[in-house]
ZALO-797420 format. One line per 5 residues: number of its first residue (from 1); for each residue x, y, z of N, C-alpha, C, O. Coordinates in Angstrom, 2 decimals, padded with zeros to 5 digits. Layout:
NUM> X,Y,Z,X,Y,Z,X,Y,Z,X,Y,Z  ...
// end
This chain:
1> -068.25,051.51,045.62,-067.20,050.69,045.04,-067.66,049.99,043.77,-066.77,049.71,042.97  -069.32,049.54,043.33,-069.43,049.68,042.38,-069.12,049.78,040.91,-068.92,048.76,040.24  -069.08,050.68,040.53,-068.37,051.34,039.09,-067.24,050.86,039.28,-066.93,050.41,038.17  -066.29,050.62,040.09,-064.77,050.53,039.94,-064.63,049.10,039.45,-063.63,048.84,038.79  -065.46,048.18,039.68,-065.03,046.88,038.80,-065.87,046.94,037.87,-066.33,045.81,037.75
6> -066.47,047.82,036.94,-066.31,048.11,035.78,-065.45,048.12,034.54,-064.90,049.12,034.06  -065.40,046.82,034.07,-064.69,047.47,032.36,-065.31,047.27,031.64,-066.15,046.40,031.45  -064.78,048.48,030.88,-064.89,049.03,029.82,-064.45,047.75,028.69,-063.45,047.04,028.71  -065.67,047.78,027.68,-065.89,046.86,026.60,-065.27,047.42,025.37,-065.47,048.62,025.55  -064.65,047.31,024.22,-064.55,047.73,023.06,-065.72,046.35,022.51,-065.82,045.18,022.88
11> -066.52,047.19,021.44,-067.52,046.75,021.17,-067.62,045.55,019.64,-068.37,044.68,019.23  -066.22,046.28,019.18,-065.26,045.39,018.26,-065.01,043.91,018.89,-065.29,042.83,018.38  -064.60,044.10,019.73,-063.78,042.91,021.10,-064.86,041.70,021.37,-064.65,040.50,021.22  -066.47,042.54,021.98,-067.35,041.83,022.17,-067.42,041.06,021.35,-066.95,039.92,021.41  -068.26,041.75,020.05,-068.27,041.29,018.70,-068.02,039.97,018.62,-068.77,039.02,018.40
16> -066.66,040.06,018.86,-065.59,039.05,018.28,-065.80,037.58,019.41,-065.57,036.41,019.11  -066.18,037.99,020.44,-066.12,037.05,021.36,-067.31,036.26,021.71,-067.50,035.12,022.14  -068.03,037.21,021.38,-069.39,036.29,021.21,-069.74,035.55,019.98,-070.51,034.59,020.04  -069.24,035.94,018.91,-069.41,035.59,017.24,-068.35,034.06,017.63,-068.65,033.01,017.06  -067.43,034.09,018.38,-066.46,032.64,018.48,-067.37,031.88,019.12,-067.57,030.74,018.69
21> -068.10,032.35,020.28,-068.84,031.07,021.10,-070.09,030.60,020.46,-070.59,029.49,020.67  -070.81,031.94,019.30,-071.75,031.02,018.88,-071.33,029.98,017.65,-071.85,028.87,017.52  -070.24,030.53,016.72,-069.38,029.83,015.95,-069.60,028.01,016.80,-070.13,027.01,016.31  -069.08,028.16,017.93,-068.80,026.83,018.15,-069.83,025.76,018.71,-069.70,024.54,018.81  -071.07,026.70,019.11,-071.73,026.14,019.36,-072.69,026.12,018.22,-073.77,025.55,018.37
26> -072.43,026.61,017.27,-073.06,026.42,015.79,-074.37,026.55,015.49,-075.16,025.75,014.99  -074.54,027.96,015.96,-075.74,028.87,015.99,-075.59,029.63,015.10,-074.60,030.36,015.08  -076.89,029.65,013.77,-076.65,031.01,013.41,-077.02,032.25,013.84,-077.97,032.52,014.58  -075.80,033.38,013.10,-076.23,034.64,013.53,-076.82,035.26,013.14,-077.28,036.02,013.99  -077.34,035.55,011.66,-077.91,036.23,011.15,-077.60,038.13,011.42,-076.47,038.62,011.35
31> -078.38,038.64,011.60,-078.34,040.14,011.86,-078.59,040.68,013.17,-079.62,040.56,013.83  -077.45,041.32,013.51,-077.44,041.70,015.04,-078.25,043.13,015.23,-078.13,044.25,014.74  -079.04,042.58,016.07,-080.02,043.43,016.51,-079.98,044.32,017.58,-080.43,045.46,017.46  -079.29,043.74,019.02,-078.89,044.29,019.73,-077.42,044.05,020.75,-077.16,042.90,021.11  -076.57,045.15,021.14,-075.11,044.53,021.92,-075.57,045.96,023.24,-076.02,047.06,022.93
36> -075.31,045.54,024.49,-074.97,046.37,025.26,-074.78,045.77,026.50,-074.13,044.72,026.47  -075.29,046.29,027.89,-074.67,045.95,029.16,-075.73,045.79,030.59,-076.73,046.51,030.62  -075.57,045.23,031.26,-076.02,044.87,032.47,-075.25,045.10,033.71,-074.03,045.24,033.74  -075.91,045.12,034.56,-075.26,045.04,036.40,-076.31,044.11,036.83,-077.45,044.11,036.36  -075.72,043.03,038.08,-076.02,042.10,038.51,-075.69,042.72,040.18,-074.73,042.43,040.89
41> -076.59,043.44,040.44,-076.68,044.43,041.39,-077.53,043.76,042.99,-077.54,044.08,044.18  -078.12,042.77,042.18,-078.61,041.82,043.58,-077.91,041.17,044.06,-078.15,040.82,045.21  -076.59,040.67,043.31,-075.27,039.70,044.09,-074.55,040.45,044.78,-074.00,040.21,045.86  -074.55,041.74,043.92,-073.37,042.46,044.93,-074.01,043.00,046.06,-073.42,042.99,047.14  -075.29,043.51,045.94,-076.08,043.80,047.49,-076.22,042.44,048.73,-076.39,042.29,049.94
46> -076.09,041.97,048.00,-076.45,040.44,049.05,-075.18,040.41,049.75,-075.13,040.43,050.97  -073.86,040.36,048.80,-072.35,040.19,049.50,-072.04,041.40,050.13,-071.39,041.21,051.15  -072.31,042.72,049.85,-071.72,044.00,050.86,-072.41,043.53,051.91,-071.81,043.35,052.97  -074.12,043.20,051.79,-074.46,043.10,052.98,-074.17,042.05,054.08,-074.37,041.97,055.29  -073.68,041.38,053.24,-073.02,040.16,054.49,-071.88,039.92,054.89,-071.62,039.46,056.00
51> -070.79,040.29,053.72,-069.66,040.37,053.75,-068.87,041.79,053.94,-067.67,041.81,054.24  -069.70,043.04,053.73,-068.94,044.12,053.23,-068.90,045.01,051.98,-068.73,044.23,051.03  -068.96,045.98,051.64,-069.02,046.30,050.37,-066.90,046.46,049.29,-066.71,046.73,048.10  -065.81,046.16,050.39,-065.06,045.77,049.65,-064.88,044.08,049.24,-064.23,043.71,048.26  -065.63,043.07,050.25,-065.80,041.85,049.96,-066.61,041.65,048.36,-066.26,040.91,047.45
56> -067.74,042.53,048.40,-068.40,042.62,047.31,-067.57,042.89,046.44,-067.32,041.96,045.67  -066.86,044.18,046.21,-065.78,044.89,044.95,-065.08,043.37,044.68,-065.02,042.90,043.54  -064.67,042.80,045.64,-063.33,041.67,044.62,-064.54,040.30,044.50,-064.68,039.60,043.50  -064.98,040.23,045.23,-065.68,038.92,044.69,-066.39,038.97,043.28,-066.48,037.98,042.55  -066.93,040.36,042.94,-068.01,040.48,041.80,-066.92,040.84,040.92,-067.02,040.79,039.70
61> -066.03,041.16,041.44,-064.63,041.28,039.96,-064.17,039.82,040.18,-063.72,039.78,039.03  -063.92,038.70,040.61,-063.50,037.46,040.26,-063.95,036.48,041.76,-063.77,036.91,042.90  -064.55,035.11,041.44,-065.35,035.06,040.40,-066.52,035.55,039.63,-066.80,035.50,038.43  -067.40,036.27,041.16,-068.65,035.97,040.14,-068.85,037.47,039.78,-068.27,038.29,040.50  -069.68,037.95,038.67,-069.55,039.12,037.54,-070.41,040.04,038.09,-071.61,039.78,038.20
66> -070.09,040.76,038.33,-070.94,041.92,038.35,-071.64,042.67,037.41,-072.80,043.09,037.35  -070.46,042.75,036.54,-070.89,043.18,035.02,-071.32,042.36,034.28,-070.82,041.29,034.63  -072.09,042.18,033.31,-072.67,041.09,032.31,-073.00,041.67,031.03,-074.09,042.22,030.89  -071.75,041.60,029.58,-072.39,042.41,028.40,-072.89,041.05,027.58,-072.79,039.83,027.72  -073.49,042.02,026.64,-074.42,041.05,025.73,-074.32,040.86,024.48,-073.68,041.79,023.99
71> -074.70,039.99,023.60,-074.60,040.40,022.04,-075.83,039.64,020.93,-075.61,038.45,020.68  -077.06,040.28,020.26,-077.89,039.63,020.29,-078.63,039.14,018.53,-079.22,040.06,017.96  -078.58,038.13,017.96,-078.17,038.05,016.66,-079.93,037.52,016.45,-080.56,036.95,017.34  -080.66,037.95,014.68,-082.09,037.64,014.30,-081.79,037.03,013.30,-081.41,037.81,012.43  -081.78,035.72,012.91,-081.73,035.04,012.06,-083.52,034.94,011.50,-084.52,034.81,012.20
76> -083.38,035.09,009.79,-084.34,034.87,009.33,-085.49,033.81,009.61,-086.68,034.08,009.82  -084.88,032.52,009.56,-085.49,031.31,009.68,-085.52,030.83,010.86,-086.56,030.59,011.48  -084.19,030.60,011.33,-083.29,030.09,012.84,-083.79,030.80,014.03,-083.54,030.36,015.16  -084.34,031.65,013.89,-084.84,032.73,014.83,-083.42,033.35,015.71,-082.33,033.61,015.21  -083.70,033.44,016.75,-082.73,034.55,018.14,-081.51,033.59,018.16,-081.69,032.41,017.86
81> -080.02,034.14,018.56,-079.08,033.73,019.46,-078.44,034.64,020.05,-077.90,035.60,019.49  -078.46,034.33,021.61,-077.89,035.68,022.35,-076.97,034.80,023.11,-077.11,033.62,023.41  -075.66,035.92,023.46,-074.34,035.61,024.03,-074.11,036.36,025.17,-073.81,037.52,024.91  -074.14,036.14,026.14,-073.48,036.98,027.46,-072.31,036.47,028.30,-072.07,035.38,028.83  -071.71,037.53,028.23,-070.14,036.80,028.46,-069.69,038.17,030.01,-070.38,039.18,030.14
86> -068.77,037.94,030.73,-068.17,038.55,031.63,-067.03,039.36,031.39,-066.31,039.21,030.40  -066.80,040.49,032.52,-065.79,041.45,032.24,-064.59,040.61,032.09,-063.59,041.34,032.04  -064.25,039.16,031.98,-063.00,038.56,031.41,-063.19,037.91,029.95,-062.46,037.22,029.25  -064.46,038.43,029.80,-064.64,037.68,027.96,-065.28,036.05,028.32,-065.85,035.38,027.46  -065.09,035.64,029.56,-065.80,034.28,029.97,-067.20,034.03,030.00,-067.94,034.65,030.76
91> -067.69,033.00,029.07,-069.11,032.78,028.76,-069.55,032.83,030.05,-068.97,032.51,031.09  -070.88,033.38,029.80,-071.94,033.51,031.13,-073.15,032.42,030.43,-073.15,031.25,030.82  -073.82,032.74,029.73,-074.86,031.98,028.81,-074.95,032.38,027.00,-074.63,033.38,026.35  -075.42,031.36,026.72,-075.81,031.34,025.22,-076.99,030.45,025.11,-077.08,029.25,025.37  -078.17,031.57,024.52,-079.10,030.78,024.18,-079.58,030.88,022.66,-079.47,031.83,021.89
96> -080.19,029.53,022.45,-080.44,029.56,020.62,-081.93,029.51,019.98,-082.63,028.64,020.49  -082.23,029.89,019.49,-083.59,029.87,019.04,-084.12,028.38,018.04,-083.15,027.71,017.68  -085.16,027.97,017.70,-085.53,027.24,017.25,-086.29,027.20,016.72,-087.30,027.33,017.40  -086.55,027.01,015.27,-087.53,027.90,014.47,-088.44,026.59,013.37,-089.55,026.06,013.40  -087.51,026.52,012.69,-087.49,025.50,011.56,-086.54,024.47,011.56,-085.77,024.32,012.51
101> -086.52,023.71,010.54,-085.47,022.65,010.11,-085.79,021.25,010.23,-086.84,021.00,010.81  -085.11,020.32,009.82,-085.86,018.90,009.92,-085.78,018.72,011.34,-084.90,019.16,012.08  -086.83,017.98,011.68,-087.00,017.34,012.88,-085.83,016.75,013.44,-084.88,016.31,012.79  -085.95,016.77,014.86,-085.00,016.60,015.82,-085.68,015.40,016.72,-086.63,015.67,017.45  -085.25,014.31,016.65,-085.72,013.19,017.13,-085.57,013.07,019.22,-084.60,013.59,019.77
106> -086.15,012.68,019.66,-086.09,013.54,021.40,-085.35,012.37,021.64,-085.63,011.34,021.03  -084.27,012.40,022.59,-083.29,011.39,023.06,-083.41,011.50,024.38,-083.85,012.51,024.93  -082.90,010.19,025.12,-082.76,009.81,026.20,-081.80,010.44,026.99,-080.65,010.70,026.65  -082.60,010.78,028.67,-080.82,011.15,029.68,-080.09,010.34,028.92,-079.88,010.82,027.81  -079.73,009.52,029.05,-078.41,008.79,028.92,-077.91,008.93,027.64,-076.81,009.47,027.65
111> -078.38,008.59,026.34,-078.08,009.38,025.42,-077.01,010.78,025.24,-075.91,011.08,024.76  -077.98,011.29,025.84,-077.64,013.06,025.64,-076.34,013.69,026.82,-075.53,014.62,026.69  -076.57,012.80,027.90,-075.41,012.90,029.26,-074.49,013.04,028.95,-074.13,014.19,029.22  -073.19,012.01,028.09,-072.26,012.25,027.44,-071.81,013.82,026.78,-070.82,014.53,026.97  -073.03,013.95,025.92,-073.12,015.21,025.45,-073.08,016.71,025.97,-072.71,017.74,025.40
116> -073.62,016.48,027.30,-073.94,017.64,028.10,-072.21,017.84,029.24,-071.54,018.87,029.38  -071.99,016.63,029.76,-070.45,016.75,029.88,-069.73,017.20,029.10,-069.03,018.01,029.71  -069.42,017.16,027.92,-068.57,017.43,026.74,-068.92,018.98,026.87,-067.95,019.73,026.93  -069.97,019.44,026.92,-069.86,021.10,026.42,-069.68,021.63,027.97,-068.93,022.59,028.12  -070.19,021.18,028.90,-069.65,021.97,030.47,-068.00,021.84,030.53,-067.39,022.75,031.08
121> -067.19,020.60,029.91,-065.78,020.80,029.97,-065.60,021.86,028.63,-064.97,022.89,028.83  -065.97,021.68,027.69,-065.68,022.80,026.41,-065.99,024.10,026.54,-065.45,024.78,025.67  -066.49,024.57,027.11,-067.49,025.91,027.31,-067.00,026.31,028.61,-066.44,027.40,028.65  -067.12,025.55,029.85,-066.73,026.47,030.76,-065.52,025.53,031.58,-065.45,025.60,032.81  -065.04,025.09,031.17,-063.96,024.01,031.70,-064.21,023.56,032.42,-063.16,022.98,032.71
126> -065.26,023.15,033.44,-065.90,022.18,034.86,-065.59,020.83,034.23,-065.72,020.54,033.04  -065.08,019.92,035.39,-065.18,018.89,035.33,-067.03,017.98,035.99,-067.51,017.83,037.11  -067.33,017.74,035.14,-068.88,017.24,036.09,-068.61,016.82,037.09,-068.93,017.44,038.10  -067.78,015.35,037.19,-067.42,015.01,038.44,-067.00,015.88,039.83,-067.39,015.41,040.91  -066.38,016.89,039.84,-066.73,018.00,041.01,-067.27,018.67,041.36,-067.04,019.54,042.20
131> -068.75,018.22,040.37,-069.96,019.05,040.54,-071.25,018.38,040.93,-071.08,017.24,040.50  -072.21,018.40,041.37,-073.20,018.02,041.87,-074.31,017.59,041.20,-075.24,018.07,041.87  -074.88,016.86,040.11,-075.98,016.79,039.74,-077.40,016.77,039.95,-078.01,015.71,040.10  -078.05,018.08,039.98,-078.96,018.40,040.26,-080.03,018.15,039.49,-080.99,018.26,040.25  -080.33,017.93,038.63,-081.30,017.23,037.33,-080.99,017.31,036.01,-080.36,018.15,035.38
136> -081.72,015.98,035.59,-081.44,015.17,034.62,-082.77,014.65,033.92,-083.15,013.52,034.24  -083.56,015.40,032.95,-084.76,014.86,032.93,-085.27,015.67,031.28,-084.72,016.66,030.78  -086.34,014.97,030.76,-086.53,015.76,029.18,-088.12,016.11,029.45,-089.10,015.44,029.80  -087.87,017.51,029.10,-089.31,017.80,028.86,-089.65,018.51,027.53,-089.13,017.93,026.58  -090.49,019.74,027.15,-090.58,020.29,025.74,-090.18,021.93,026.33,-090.18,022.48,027.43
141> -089.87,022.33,024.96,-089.66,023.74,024.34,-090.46,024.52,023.04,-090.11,024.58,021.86  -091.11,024.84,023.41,-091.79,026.02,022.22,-091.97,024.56,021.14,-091.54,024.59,019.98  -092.49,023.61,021.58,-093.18,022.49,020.60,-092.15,021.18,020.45,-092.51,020.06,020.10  -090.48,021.69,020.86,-089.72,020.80,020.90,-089.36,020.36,021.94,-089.19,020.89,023.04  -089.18,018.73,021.36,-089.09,017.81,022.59,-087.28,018.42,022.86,-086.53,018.79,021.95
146> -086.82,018.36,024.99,-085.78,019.04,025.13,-085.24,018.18,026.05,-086.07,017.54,026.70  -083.88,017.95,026.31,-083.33,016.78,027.65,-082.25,018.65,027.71,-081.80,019.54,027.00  -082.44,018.12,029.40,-081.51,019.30,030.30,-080.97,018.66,031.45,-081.56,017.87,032.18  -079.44,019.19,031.60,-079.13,018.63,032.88,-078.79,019.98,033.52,-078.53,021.01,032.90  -078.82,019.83,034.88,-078.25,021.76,036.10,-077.63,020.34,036.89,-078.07,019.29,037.35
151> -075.88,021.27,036.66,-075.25,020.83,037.73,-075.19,022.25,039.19,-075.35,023.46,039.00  -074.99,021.72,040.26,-074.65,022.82,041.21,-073.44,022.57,041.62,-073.13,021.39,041.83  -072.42,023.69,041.84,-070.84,023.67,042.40,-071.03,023.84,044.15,-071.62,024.69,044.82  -070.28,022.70,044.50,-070.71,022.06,045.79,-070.13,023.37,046.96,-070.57,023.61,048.09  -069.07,024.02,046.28,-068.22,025.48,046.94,-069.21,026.95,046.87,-069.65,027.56,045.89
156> -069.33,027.19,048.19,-070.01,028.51,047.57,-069.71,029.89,047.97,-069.21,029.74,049.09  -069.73,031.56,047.63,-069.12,031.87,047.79,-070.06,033.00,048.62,-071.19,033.26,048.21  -069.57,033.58,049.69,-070.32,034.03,050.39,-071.79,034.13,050.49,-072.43,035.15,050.70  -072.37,032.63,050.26,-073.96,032.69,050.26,-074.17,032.27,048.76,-075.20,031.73,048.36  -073.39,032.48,048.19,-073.76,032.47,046.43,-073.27,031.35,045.77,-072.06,031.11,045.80
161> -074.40,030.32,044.93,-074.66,029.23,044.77,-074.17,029.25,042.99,-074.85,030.02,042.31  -073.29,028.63,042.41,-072.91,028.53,040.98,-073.77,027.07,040.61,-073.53,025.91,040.95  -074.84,027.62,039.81,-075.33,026.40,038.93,-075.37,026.07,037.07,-075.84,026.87,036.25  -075.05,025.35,036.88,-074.76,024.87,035.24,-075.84,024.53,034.80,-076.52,023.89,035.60  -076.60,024.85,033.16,-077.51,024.37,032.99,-077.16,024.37,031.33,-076.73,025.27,030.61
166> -077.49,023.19,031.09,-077.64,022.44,029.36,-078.69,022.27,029.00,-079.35,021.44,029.63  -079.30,022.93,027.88,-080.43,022.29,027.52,-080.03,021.38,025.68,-079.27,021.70,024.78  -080.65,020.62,025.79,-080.64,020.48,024.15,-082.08,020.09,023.40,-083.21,019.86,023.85  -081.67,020.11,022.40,-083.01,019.92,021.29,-082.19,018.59,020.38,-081.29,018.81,019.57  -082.66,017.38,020.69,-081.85,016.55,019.70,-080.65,016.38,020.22,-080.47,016.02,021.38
171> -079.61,016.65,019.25,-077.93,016.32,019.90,-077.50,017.88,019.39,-076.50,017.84,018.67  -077.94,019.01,019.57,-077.81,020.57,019.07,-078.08,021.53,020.84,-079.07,021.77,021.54  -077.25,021.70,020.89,-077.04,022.51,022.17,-078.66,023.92,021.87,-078.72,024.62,020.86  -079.42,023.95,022.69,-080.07,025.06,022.78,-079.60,025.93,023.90,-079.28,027.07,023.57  -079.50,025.65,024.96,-079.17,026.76,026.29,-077.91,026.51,027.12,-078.04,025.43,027.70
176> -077.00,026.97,027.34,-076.21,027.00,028.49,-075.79,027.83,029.13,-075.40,028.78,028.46  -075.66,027.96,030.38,-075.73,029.39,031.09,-075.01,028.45,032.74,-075.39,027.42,033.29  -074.16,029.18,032.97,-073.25,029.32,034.37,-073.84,030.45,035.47,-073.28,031.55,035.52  -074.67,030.23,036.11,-075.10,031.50,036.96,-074.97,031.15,038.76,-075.09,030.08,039.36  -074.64,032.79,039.34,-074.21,032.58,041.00,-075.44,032.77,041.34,-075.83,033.65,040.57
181> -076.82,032.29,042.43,-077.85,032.14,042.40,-077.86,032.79,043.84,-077.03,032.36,044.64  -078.95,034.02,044.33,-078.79,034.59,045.36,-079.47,032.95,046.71,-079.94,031.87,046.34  -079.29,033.30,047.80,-080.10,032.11,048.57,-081.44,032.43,048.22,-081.83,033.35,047.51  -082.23,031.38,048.93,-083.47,031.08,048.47,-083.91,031.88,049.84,-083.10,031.83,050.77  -085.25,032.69,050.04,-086.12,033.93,050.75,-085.12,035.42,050.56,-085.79,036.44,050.75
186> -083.82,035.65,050.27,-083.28,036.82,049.97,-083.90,037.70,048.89,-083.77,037.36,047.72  -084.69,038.99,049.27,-085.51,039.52,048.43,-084.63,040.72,047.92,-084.07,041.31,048.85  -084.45,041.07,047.03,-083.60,042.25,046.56,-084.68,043.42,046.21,-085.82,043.03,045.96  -084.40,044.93,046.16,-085.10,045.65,045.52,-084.47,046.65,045.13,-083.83,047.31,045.95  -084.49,046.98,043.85,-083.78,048.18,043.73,-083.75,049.31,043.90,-084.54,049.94,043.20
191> -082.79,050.24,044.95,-083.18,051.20,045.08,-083.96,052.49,044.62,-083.61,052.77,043.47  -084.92,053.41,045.12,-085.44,054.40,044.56,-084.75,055.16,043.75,-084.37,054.16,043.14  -084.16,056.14,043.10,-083.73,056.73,042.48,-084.45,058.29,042.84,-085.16,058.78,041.96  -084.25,058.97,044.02,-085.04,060.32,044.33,-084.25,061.93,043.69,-084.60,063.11,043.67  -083.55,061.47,043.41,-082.80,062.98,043.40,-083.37,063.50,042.35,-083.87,064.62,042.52
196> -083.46,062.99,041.27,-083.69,063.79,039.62,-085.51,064.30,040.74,-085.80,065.45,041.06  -086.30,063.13,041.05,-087.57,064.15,040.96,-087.47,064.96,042.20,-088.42,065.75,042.18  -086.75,065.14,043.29,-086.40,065.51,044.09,-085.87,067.17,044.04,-086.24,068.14,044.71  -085.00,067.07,043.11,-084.37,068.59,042.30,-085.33,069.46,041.86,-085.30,070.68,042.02  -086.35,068.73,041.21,-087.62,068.95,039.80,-088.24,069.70,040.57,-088.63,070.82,040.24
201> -088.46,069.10,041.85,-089.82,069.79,042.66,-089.12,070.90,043.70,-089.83,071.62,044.41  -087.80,070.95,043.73,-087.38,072.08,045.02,-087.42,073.25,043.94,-087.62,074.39,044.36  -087.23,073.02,042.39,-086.57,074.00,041.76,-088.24,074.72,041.34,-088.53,075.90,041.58  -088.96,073.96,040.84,-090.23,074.30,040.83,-090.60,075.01,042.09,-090.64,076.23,042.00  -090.88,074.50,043.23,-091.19,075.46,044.41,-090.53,076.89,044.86,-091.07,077.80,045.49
206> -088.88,076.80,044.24,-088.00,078.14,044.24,-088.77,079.24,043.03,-088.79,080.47,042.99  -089.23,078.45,042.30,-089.86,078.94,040.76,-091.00,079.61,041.29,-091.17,080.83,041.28  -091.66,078.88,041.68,-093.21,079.68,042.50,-092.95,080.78,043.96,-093.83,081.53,044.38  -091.68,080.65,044.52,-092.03,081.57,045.26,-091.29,082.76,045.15,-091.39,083.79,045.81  -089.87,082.26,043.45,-089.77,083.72,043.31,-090.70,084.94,042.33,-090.51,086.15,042.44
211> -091.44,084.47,041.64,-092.39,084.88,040.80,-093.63,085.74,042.04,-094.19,086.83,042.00  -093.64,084.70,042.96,-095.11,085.14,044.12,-093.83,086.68,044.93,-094.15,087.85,044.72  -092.83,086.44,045.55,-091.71,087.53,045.16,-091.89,089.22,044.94,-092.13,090.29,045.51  -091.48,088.41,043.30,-091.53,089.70,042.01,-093.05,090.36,042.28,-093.45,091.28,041.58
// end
């Protein structure tokens, strides 16, 4: 069931949808380096296996994504900004690079709190207040001083945990990302893939014993 909540991206479309969210979060883009696609293949194994594999099909088609495309921009100076958004065009994460520029003075939780509400209602429409605050604390990034808050959504959906995470540099958004988090000891692995060498070696052994044969 899988593939069937699959869509199909026009790559124009992406483009466009990721170029608006970094627009607003006022990242540059510079030159896009890379756009393509993902499966989030450990959520949906976790939910067939507990729920079913049609529980899996609608849950990983709404809410949480199965699919995850990408779009990934190299700014000269500014360094990286990458966009991953869901088969509804709904931000998943955006993260920004940090390269140069005048200094960014390190601010206080409280300070920056205001701030980090404002983009969880702008970005993914959550109200904080129906969400859980899970930390609130500043540490560093690649030399810059950083304040981050992770909210967790108190609802969860067959086992699967939605957590919010803000980071900033200054009063300049660096990270935000909405992710369904498998439980904690659930080990995933991805299956073998046997057939291709599987074929290789029956066809080879048909190969050797029609030649021994002839």
């Amino acid at each position: 069931l899988a593939p069937r909540s699959k869509v199909s991206f026009d790559r124009s479309v992406l483009r466009r949808i990721a170029q608006d969210y970094a627009q607003r979060l006022g990242a540059p883009l510079g030159k896009e380096t890379r756009m393509g696609v993902w499966g989030s293949e450990a959520r949906y194994d976790y939910v067939a296996k507990t729920a079913g594999a049609r529980s899996a099909l609608e849950i990983t088609s709404n809410p949480v994504p199965y699919w995850e495309w990408f779009v990934e921009w190299q700014h000269e100076s500014e360094g990286e900004t990458n966009v991953v958004v869901d088969n509804r065009g709904s931000l998943i994460t955006i993260w920004r690079e940090f390269r140069s520029g005048p200094s960014r003075p390190a601010l206080s939780v409280e300070e920056v709190r205001p701030l980090a509400e404002k983009a969880l209602r702008d970005f993914y429409d959550r109200d904080p207040d129906s969400l859980r605050l899970e930390h609130a604390g500043s540490d560093t990034l690649r030399g810059y001083a950083t304040t981050s808050f992770i909210w967790l959504d108190p609802n969860e959906y067959h086992g699967l945990k939605q957590r919010y995470t803000v980071r900033f540099v200054g009063r300049e958004i660096a990270f935000l990302s909405s992710r369904y988090q498998l439980p904690e000891g659930y080990n995933w692995r991805q299956p073998t893939r046997w057939g291709p060498p599987v074929l290789l070696a029956l066809g080879a052994v048909l190969l050797i014993v029609g030649f021994a044969q002839r």
